[in-house]
VMD Tcl script that draws the C-alpha trace (Angstrom):
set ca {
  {41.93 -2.76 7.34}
  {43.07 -3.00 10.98}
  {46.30 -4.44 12.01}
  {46.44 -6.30 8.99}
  {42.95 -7.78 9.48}
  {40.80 -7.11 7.32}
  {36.57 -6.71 8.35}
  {34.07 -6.95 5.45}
  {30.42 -5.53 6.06}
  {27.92 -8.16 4.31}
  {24.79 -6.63 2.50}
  {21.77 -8.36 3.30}
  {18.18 -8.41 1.28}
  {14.66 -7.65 2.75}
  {11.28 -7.11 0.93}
  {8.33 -6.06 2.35}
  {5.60 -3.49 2.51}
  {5.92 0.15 1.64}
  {9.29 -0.61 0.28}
  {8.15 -3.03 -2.43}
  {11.75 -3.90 -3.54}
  {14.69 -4.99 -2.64}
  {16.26 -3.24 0.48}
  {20.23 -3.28 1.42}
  {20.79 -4.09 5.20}
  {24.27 -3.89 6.63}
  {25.59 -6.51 8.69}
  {29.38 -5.94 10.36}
  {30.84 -9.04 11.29}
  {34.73 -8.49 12.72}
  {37.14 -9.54 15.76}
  {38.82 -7.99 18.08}
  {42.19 -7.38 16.55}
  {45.40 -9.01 18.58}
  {47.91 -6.69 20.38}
  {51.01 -5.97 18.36}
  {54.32 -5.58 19.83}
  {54.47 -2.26 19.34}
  {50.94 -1.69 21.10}
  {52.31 -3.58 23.79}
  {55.74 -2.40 24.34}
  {53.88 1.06 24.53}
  {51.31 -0.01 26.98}
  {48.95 0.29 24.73}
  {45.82 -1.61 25.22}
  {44.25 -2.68 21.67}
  {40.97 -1.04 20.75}
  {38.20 -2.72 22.12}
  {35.16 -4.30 20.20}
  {32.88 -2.10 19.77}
  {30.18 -1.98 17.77}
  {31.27 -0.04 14.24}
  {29.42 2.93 12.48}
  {27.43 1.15 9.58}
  {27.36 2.32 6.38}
  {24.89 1.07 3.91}
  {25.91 0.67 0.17}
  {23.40 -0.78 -2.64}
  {25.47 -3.45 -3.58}
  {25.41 -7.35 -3.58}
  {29.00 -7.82 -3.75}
  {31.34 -7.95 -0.20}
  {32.26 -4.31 0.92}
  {35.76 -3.89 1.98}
  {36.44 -0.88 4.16}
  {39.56 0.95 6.21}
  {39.57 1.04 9.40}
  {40.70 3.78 11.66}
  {41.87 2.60 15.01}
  {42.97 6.09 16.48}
  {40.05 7.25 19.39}
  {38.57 5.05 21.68}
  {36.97 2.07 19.81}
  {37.14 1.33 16.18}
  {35.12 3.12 13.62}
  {34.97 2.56 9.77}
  {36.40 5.34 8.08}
  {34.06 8.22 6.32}
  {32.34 6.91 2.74}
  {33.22 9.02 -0.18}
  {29.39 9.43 -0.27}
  {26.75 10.58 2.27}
  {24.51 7.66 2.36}
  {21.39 6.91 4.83}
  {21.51 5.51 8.17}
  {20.97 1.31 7.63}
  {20.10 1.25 11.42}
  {16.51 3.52 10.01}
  {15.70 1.16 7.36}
  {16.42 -2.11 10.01}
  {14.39 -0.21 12.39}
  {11.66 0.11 10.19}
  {11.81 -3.05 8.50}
  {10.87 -4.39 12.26}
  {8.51 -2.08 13.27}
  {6.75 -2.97 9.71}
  {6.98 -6.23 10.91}
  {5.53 -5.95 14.23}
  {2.72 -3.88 13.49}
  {1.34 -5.88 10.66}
  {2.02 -9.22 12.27}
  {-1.87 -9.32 13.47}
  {-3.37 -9.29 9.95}
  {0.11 -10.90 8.52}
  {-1.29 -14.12 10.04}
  {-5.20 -13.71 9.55}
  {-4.02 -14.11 6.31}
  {-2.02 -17.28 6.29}
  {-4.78 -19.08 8.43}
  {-7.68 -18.31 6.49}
  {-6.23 -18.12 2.97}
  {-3.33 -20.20 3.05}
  {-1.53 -17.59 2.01}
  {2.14 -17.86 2.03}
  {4.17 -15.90 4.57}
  {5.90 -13.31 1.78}
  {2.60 -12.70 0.57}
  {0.76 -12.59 3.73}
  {3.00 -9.85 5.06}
  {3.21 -7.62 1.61}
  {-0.62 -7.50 1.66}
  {-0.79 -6.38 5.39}
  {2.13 -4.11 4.93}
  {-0.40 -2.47 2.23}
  {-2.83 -2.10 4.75}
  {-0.72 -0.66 7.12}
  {1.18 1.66 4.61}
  {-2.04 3.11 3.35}
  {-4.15 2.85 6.67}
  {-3.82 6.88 7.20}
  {-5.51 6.99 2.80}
  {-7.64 4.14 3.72}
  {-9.72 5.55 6.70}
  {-9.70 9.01 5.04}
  {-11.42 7.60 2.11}
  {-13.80 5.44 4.10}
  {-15.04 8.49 6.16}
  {-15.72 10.37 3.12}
  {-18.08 8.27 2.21}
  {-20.24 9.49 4.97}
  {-22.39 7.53 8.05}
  {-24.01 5.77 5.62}
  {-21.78 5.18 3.34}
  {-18.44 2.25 4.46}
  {-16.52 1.66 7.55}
  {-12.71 1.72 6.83}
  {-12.56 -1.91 7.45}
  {-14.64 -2.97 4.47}
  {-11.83 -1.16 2.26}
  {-8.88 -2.34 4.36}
  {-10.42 -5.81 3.63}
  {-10.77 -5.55 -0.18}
  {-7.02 -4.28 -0.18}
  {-5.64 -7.07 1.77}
  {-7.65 -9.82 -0.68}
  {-6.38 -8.41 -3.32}
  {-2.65 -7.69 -2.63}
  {-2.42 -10.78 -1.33}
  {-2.03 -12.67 -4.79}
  {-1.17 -9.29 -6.73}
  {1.46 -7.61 -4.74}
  {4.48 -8.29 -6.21}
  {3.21 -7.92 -9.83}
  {1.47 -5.24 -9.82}
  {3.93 -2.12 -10.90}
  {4.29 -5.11 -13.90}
  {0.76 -4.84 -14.79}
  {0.65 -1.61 -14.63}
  {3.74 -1.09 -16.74}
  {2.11 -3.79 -19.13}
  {-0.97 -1.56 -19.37}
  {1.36 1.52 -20.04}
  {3.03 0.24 -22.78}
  {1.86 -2.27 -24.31}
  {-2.11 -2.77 -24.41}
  {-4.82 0.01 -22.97}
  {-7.47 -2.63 -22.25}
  {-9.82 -2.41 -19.62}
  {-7.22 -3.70 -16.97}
  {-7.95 -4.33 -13.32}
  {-4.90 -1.92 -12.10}
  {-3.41 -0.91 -8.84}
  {-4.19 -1.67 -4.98}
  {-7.67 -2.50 -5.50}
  {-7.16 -3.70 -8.59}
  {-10.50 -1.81 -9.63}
  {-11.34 -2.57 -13.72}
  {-10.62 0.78 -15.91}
  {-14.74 0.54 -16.33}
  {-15.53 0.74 -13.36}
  {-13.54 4.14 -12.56}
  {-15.27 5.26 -15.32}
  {-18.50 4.32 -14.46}
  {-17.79 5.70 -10.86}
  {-16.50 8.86 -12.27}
  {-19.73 9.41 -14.92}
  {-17.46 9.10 -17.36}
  {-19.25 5.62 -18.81}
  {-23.03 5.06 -18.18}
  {-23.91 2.55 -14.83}
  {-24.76 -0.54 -16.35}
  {-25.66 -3.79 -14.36}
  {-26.25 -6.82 -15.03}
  {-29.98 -8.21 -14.27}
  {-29.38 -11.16 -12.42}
  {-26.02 -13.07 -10.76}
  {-26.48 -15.50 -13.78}
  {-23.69 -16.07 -15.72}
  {-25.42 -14.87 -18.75}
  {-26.92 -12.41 -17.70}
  {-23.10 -10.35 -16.15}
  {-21.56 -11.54 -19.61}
  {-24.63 -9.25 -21.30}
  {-23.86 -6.44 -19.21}
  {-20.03 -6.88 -19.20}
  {-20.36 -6.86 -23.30}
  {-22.35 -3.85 -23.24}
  {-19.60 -1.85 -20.26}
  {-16.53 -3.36 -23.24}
  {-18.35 -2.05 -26.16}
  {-18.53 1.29 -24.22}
  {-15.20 1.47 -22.55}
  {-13.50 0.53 -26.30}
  {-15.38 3.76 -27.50}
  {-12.91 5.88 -25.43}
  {-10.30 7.81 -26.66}
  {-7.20 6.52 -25.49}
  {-6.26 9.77 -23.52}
  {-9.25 8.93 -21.52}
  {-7.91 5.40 -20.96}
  {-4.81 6.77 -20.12}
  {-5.76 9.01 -17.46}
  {-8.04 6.17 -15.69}
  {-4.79 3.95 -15.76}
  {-2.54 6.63 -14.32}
  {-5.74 7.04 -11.37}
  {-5.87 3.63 -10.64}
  {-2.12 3.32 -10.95}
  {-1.94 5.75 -7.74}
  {-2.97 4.21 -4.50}
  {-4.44 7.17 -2.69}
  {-6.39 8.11 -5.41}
  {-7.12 4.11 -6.14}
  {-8.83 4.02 -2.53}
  {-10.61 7.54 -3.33}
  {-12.34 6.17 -6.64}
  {-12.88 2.67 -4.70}
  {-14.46 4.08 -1.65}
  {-17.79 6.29 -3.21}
  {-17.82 2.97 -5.74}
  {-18.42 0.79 -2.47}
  {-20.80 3.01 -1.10}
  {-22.93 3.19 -4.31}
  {-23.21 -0.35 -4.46}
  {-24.20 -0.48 -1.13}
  {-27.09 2.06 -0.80}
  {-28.56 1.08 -4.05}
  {-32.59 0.83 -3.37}
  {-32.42 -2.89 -3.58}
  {-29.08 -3.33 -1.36}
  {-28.74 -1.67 2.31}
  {-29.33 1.62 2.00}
  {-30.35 2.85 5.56}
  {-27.15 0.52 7.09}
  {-24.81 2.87 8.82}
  {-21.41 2.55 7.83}
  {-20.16 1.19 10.98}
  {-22.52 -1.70 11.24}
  {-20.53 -3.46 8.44}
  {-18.16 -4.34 10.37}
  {-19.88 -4.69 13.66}
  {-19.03 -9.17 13.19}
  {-23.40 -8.31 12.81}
  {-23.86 -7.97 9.67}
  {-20.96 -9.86 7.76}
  {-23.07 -11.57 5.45}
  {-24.26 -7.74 3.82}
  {-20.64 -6.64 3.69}
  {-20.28 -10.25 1.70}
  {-22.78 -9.01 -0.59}
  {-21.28 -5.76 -1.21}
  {-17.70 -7.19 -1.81}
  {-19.14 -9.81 -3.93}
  {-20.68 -7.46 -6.42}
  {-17.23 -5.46 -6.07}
  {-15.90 -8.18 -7.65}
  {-18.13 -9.62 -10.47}
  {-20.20 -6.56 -11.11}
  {-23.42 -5.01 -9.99}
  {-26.99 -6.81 -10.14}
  {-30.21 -5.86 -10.01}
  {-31.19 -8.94 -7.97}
  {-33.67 -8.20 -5.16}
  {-31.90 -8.05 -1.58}
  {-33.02 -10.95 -0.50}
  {-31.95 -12.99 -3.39}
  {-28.49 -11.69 -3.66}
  {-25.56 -14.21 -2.55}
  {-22.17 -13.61 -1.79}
  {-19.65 -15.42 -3.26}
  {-16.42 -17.18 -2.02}
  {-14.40 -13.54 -2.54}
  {-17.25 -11.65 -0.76}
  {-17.21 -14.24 2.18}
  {-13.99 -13.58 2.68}
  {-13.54 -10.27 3.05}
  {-17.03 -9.85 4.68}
  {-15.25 -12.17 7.50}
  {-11.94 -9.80 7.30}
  {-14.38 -6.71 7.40}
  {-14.93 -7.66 11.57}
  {-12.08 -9.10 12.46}
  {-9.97 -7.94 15.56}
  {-6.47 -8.71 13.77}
  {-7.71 -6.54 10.34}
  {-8.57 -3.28 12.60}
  {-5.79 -3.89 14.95}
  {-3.46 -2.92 11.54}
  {-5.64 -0.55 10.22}
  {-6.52 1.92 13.51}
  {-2.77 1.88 14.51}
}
mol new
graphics top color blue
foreach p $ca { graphics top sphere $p radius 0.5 }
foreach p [lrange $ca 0 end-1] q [lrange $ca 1 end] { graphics top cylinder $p $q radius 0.2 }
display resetview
């Protein structure tokens, strides 16, 4: 309170990226207070408008504070409690913004994906670009470019990112099936296929009955487990950096398989070259492994797409910032 006038500070929401929740923003709106006699008769010149200190609190309600109009300017009093700088999390917020804006609207073209989405899936990118091109390089020059990865991440955050700590939590408490969990929402399975914990099974062909043999046969294995087993696969795929370490070698594998592209360096993948492989690889990301020949194996609508993200300007421009 001022003069009698009373400013409130307005808390504001934001969601996006690496905060995945709900964000408090302070906004000060106030007026210059009027001069009082007293101010006046003392030649006194009221405090100007400044901009005050903001304080963030995590509340939805109006925030009343005192004001102190001693010093130059006016200032809201000290909190009770220390609490963070808003003017870092608004600063942030934008820079999150900015840098994902390239892939934020890849996205929206050639999905259709909604803006909300659009930009928690590239914030994902961006967030884990640092995890993402670690993993990718340890795959080795043959193995996959960072891209390819970034791609799969993006496709699938896109529709998944706000539910996914609920899946997760679902899986946790509720029912250890073999989930697809976490940033690339990679099956339970798989991981332990990857990890030689499960036996690599494929299916013979891309026909429908022949992936429902094989995915029978990975089920009857994975239900074998003991649940401790299941348990630590969940809590891997739960955790993104290791999520992108189990996904990365998995990509690879499928990739230099005899009958896939195993003398492709890495890099070509993304080259805009050689979309159609990446296609390929994504595709049997996403349905499971066959033993088709190479030049009978399709892609399918999900491999297209991120085969296409895989060498596009606006995906790397994210990623390599």
């Amino acid at each position: 309170r001022c003069g009698g006038e009373v400013f409130y500070a307005t808390v504001v929401k934001a969601v996006a990226g690496k905060y995945n929740g709900r964000v408090g923003v302070v906004r000060t709106d106030w007026i210059k207070p009027a001069t009082t006699p007293a101010t006046k008769a003392a030649g006194k010149q009221p405090a100007p408008k400044t901009a005050p200190r903001k304080v963030y609190e995590p509340s939805d309600d109006l925030l009343e504070f005192d004001l102190d109009t001693e010093g130059p300017g006016i200032t809201l009093t000290t909190p009770k409690k220390p609490a963070p700088k808003v003017t870092s999390v608004v600063e942030e917020y934008i820079k999150l913004v900015q840098a994902t804006q390239p892939l934020n609207e890849l996205l929206q073209k050639e999905l259709g994906a909604n803006p909300g989405d659009a930009l928690a899936a590239a914030a994902w990118v961006y967030a884990m670009r640092r995890e993402i091109i670690q993993a990718a390089d340890g795959t080795g020059p043959l193995g996959i470019p960072p891209e390819l990865l970034a791609a799969i991440v993006a496709m699938e955050m896109v529709n998944r990112g706000d539910s996914m700590a609920a899946e997760i939590l679902v899986a946790q408490l509720f029912w250890l099936g073999d989930h697809s969990i976490g940033i690339t929402q990679m099956k339970l399975s798989t991981a332990a296929m990857q990890q030689g914990i499960l036996p690599w099974i494929t299916a013979k062909s891309g026909s429908e009955d022949d992936r429902d043999t094989a995915g029978d046969k990975v089920e009857s294995h994975f239900d074998a487990l003991q649940d401790s087993v299941k348990e630590q696969l969940l809590e891997t795929l739960a955790d993104p950096a290791q999520a992108l370490a189990v996904t990365a070698p998995y990509l690879a594998r499928l990739k230099n398989r005899s009958n896939r592209f195993p003398a492709l360096k890495a890099g070509q993948l993304a080259d805009g070259l050689h979309g159609d492989l990446a296609a390929i690889i994504a595709t049997e990301y996403h349905l499971g492994p066959t033993d088709t020949p190479r030049d009978k194996a399709k892609p399918d609508s999900y491999g297209n797409a991120v085969g296409m993200f895989a060498s596009d300007a606006r995906l790397k421009q994210v990623l390599r910032k």
